[in-house]
Every structure is written in structure tokens, then in C-alpha cells.
C-alpha positions in Angstrom: 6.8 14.1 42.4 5.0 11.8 45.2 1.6 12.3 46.4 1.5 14.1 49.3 0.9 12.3 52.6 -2.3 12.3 54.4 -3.5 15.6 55.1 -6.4 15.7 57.4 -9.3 16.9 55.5 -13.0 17.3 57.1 -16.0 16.2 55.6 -17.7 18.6 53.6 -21.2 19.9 55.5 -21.6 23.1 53.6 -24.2 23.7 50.9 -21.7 25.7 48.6 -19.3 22.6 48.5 -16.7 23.4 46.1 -16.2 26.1 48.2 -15.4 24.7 51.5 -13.0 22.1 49.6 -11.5 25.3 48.5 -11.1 26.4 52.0 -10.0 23.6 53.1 -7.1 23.6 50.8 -5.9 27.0 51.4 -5.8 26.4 54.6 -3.6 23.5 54.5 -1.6 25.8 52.1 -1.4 28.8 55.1 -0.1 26.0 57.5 2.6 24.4 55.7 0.8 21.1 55.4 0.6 21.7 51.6 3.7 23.1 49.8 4.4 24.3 45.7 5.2 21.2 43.9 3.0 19.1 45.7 1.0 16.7 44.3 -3.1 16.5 46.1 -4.3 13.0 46.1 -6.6 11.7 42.9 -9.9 13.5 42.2 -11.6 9.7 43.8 -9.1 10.2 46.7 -10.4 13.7 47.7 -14.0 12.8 46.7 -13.7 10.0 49.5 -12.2 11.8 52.2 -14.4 14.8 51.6 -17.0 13.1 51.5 -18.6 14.5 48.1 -19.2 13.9 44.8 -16.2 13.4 42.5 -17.9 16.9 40.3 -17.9 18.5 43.4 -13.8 17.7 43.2 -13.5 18.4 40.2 -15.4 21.7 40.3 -13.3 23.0 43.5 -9.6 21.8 41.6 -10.8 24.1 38.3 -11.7 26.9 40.5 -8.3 26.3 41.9 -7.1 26.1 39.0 -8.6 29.3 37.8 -7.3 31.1 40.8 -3.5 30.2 40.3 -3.4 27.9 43.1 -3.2 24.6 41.3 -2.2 23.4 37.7 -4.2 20.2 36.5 -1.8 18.2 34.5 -3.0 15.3 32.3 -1.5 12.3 31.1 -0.1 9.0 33.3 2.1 11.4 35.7 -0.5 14.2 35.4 -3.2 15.4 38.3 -3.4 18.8 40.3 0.2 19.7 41.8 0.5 23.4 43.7 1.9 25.8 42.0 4.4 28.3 42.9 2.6 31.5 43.1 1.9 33.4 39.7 1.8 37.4 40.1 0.4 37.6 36.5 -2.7 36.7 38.3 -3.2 39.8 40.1 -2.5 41.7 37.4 -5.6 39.7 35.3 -7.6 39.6 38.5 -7.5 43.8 38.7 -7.6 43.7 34.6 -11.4 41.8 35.4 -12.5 44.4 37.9 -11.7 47.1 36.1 -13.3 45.6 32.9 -16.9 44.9 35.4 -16.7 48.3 36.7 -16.1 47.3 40.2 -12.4 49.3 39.9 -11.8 52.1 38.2 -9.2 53.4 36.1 -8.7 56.7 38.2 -8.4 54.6 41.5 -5.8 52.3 39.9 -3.7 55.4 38.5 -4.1 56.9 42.3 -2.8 53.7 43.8 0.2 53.6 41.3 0.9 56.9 42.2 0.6 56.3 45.5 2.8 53.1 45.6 5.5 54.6 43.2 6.4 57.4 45.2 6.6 54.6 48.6 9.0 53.0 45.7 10.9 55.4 44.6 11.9 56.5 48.0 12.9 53.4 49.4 14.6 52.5 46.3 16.8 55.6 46.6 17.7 54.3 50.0 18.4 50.5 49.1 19.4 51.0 45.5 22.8 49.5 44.3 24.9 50.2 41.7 23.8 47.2 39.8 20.3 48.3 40.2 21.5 52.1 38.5 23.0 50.7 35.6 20.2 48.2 34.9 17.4 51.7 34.9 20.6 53.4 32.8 20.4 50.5 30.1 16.5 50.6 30.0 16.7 54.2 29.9 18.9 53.6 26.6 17.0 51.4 25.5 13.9 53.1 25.3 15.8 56.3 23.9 17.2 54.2 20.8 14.2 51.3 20.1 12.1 53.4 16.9 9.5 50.6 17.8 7.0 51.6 19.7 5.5 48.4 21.2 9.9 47.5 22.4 9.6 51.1 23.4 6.3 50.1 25.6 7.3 47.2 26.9 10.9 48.6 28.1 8.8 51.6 29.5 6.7 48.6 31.8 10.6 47.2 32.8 11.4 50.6 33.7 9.3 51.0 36.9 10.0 46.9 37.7 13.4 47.7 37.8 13.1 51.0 40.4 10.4 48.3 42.3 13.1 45.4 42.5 15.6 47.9 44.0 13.5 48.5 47.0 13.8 44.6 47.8 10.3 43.8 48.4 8.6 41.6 46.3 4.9 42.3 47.8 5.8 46.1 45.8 7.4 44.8 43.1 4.6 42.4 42.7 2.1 45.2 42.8 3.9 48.4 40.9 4.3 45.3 37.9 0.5 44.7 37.8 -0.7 48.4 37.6 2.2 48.8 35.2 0.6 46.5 33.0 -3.1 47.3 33.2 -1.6 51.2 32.6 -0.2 49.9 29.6 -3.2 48.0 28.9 -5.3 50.8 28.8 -2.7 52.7 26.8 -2.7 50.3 24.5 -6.5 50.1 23.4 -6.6 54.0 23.5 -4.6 54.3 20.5 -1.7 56.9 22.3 1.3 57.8 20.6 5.0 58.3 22.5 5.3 60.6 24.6 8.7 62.4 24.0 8.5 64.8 27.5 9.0 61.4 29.4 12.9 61.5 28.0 14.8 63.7 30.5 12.2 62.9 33.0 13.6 59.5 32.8 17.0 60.6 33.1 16.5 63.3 35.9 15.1 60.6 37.5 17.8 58.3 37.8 19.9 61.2 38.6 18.2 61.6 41.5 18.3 58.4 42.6 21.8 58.3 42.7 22.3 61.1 44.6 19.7 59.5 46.8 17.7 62.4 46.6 14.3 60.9 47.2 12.0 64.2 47.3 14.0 65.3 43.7 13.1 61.8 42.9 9.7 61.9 44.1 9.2 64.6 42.5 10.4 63.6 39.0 8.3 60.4 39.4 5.4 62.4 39.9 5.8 64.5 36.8 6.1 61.2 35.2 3.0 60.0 35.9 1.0 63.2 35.5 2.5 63.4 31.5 1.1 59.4 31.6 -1.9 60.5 33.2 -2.7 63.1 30.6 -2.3 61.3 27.7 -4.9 58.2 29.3 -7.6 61.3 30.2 -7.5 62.6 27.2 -7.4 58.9 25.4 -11.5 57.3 24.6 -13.0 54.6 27.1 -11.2 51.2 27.4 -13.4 49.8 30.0 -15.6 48.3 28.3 -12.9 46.2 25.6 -11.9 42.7 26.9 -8.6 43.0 28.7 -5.9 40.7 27.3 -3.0 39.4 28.8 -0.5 40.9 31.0 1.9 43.2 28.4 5.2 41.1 29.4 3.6 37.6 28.2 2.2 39.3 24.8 3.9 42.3 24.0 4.7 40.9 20.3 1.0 40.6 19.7 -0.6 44.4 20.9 -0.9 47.1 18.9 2.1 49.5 18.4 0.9 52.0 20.9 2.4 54.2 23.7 5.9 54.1 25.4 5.5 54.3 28.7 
């Protein structure tokens, strides 16, 4: 991949400098001028057309970095190339805020029930066939696996695959990251299955095909209240360091609740 061509930066007046380099990037990301897969110009490159130090640089790209925005590769080929968007990062982001008390867990379980009933009825109305028999095999799935942590992790699919048949990524994107910090907190709080959620599941996809999205509604609300119960009456997770998103680890948690 080739450097990308000269982009324009200002020179750096701000006291809180790695910040405005920041800025300064994103915005170059907003208009186009910067795309994923680009490569920025070296760390002494930036530093001169900045007009900064080279820590200053460097300090800005690992913030980046940090963010999601860029990847720092080493080596002869290596530097700091744009990435291509990562979702897991909201997921850790909300994971952090929940963690410093800034968010907490009864707003995120009102915003996932909030967004999953927006989801469920669109995806009754834009739901294909393919998208039925994909919930049907998870469904199965979650019915036959005796292991609870497969069980868990299909259980996170589950709502994914009703949030991909609506067709928007921006609530796919967001019903996957409260999935995972539900399951998260599940997780740490030492639940067992919860067998009720079986023909919930089913009545649920039922309902879907008939595109019957207040019966769906409806059964995706019961849903959550039976998850719900089991969190509320589950110890305080808050305070435990969150690990990452279930999808990436779900080998290495502990065999906890389906979902």
C-alpha cells in the first residue's frame, strides 16, 4: 500500500496537541481525504507538517490506535494504515463505562430493550426466508448444544441474526454490543440456563414469519424480562474488569448462562 498523497494538515497551535492532531485526522477521515487502507505519512513526516514534536506524533497515532481508528504496523512495510472500522470497539468502549460507573447496567438492559423491539419489528417486515432458517438453525442449535458456554454464545448469534435481517448495520452494530456486555455480565454472575427461553425462542420465530410484529414484540419482550430476572437477581459485576467481547473469547469464559 502507498503513502497517501499530501493531505493538507495545519500546524498544531493548541496546548493539548495530540489532541488537535487527532482532530485533524478525523476530519480528513469525515471528508474522504483519508480512506481504510491508507497509509499516513512517517511519524517524522507528520511531526514536520504539524509542526510538533515527533512524541507528540506518536502520542496522537497510539491514541488512534487505541480508539480503532489506526493500526501501527512494524517492520520495513509497517507504520500507521486506517483501518476499516471495528464494531468490537463499541462494545469495549460501553464494557469501560459500565465498569467506571458512568453507565449502568439497568440503562443498557433499557436500551436493549428498547432497540430490540425497533428490531424485531422491522425485521418482521424485511426478513427473508434465508434470514428464518438461519434463527431456525440457531434455534436448534441452542436446543441440542449440552454446553453451556456453545449454548451462550449461539444465544449472542441469536439476536445478531434477527438484527442483520432488518438491514441496517448501525442496529446490528449496536443490538451485537449490548448483546455481548449482557452476556458479559451473565457471565461473571455465575447464572445457570434458563430453560423458559425455549419456546419463547420458537414463538418467536413463529411470529416473525407470519410477520406478526406486536406477537413478536411481544415474545421478545418476554424474552428479555426472563433475561432480566435472572441478571437482578445475579451479585454485582460492575466492579470486575470486563474482558473481551464474547464472540472473540467465548472458548476462554466461564461455562455460564445461555442467552
Amino acid at each position: 500500500m502507498s503513502t497517501s498523497p499530501a493531505l493538507s494538515f495545519q500546524e498544531v497551535k493548541t496546548r493539548r496537541v495530540f489532541e488537535e492532531i487527532c482532530e485533524q485526522i478525523r476530519k480528513r477521515l469525515a471528508s474522504g481525504a483519508l480512506k481504510p487502507g491508507d497509509k499516513l505519512p512517517a511519524e517524522r513526516d507528520l511531526a514536520v507538517e504539524f509542526k510538533v514534536s515527533r512524541p507528540a506524533v506518536r502520542e496522537a497515532l497510539r491514541t488512534l490506535e487505541i480508539s480503532g481508528v489506526v493500526s501501527l504496523q512494524k517492520g520495513v512495510k509497517g507504520g500507521a494504515f486506517i483501518r476499516d472500522g471495528n464494531p468490537a470497539m463499541l462494545t469495549q468502549s460501553l464494557q469501560d463505562l459500565m465498569i467506571l460507573g458512568r453507565v449502568t447496567l439497568a440503562g443498557l438492559a433499557e436500551a436493549r430493550r428498547l432497540i430490540n423491539g425497533m428490531v424485531i419489528e422491522l425485521a418482521c417486515e424485511r426478513a427473508t426466508e434465508e434470514d428464518f432458517l438461519a434463527i431456525e438453525r440457531n434455534i436448534e442449535e441452542i436446543d441440542a448444544s449440552e454446553d453451556l458456554v456453545r449454548r451462550a454464545d449461539a444465544g449472542v448469534r441469536f439476536f445478531g441474526l434477527i438484527a442483520r435481517a432488518t438491514r441496517n448495520e448501525v442496529l446490528t452494530m449496536l443490538v451485537d454490543s449490548l448483546s455481548d456486555i449482557i452476556r458479559y455480565v451473565i457471565d461473571t454472575s455465575g447464572r445457570k440456563a434458563r430453560p423458559e427461553l425455549v419456546p419463547v425462542r420458537r414463538n418467536l420465530l413463529k411470529a416473525m414469519r407470519a410477520r406478526d410484529a406486536k406477537a413478536a414484540v411481544r415474545h421478545m419482550d418476554q424474552y428479555l424480562t426472563i433475561v432480566q430476572e435472572g441478571m437482578d437477581a445475579a451479585p454485582a459485576v460492575a466492579a470486575a474488569p470486563a474482558p473481551a467481547p464474547a464472540r472473540k473469547k467465548a472458548g476462554a469464559r466461564p461455562v455460564q448462562a445461555a442467552r
